[in-house]
C-alpha positions as CSV (number, residue, x, y, z in Angstrom):
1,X,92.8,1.2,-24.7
2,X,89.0,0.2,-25.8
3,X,85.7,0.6,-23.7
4,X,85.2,-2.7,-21.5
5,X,81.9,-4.2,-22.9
6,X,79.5,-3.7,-19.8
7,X,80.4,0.0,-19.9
8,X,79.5,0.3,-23.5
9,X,76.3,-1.5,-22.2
10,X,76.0,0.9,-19.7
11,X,76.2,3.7,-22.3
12,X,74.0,2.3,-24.6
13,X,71.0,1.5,-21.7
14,X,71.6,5.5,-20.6
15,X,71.4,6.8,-24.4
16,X,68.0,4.8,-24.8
17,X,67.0,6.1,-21.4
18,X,67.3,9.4,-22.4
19,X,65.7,9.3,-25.6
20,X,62.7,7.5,-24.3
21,X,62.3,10.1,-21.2
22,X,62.4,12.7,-23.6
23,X,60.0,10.9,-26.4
24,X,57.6,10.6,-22.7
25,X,58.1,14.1,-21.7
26,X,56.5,15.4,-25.2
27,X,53.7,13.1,-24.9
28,X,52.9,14.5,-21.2
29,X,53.3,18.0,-22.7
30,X,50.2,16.7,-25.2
31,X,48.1,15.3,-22.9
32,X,48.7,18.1,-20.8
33,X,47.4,20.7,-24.1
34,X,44.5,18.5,-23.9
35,X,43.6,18.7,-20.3
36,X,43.8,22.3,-20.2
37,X,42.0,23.1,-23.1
38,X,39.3,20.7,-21.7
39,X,39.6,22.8,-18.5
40,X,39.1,26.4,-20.6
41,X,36.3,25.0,-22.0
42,X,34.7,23.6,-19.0
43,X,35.2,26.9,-17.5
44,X,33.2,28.7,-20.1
45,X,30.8,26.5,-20.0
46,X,30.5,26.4,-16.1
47,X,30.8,30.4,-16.2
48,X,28.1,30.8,-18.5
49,X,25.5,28.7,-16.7
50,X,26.4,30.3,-13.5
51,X,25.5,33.6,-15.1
52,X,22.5,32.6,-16.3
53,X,21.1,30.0,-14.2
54,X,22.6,31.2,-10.6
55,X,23.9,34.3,-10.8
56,X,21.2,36.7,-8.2
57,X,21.1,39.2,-5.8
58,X,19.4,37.2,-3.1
59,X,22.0,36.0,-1.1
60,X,20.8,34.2,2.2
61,X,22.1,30.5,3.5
62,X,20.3,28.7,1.8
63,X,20.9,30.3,-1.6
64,X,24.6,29.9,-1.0
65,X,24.0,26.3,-0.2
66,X,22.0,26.0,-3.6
67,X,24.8,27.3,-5.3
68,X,27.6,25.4,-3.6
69,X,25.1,22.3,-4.8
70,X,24.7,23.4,-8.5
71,X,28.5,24.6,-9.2
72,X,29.0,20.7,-7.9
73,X,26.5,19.7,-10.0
74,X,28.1,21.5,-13.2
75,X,31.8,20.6,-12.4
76,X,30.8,17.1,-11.7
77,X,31.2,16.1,-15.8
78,X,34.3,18.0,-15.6
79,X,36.0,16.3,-12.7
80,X,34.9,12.8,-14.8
81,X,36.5,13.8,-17.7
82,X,39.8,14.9,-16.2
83,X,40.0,11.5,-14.3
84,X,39.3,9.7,-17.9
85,X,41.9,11.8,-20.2
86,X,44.1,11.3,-16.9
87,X,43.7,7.5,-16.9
88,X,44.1,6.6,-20.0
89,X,47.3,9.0,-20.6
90,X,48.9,6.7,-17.9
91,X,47.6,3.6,-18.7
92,X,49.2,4.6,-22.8
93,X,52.6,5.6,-20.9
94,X,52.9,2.7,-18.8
95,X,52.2,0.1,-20.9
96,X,54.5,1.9,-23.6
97,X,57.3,2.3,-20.8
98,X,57.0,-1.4,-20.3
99,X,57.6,-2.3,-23.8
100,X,60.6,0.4,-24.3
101,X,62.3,-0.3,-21.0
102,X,62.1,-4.7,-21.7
103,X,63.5,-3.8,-25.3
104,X,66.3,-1.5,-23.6
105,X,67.3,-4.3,-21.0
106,X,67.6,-6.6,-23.7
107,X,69.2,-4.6,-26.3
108,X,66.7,-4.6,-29.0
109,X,66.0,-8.1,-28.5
110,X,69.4,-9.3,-29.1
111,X,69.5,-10.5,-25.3
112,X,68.1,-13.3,-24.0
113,X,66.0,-12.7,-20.7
């Protein structure tokens, strides 16, 4: 007894499925590389200007304030780059994801939407 043609549709729209979700989780494991090395770095760089630039004795208020305002200050450039790698890794997934999942509904073009 053979495979009745919408299962074997059904088959094939699961095997491309898979293989794109998989293809899609190693590019969020990239970007995800990416973001945290831009994170280390950032933190090196935020650590080392705290040392040198705000790193005291003198504690009062105010001085917390003034730290509070520059560790803002410095972390501001990160949180902008973050959004930027974030944004364009979703813009590059979801416009791939639309191509991928119109050429699955249609089988490789052979269908006719």
């Amino acid at each position: 007894m053979g495979t009745a043609p919408q299962d074997l549709l059904n088959i094939y729209w699961l095997g491309r499925q898979i293989a794109w979700r998989y293809k899609l989780d190693a590019y969020d494991n990239e970007v995800l590389k990416r973001i945290q090395g831009s994170l280390a770095t950032a933190r090196r760089e935020i650590q080392l200007k705290f040392e040198a630039q705000l790193l005291r004795t003198d504690w009062s208020a105010s001085r917390a304030e003034e730290v509070l305002y520059a560790l803002d200050e410095l972390t501001q450039g990160v949180r902008l780059t973050l959004a930027d790698q974030i944004g364009e890794a979703a813009g590059f997934a979801g416009q791939h994801s639309l191509a991928e999942h119109s050429d699955i509904l249609s089988v490789g073009g052979a269908a006719v939407m």
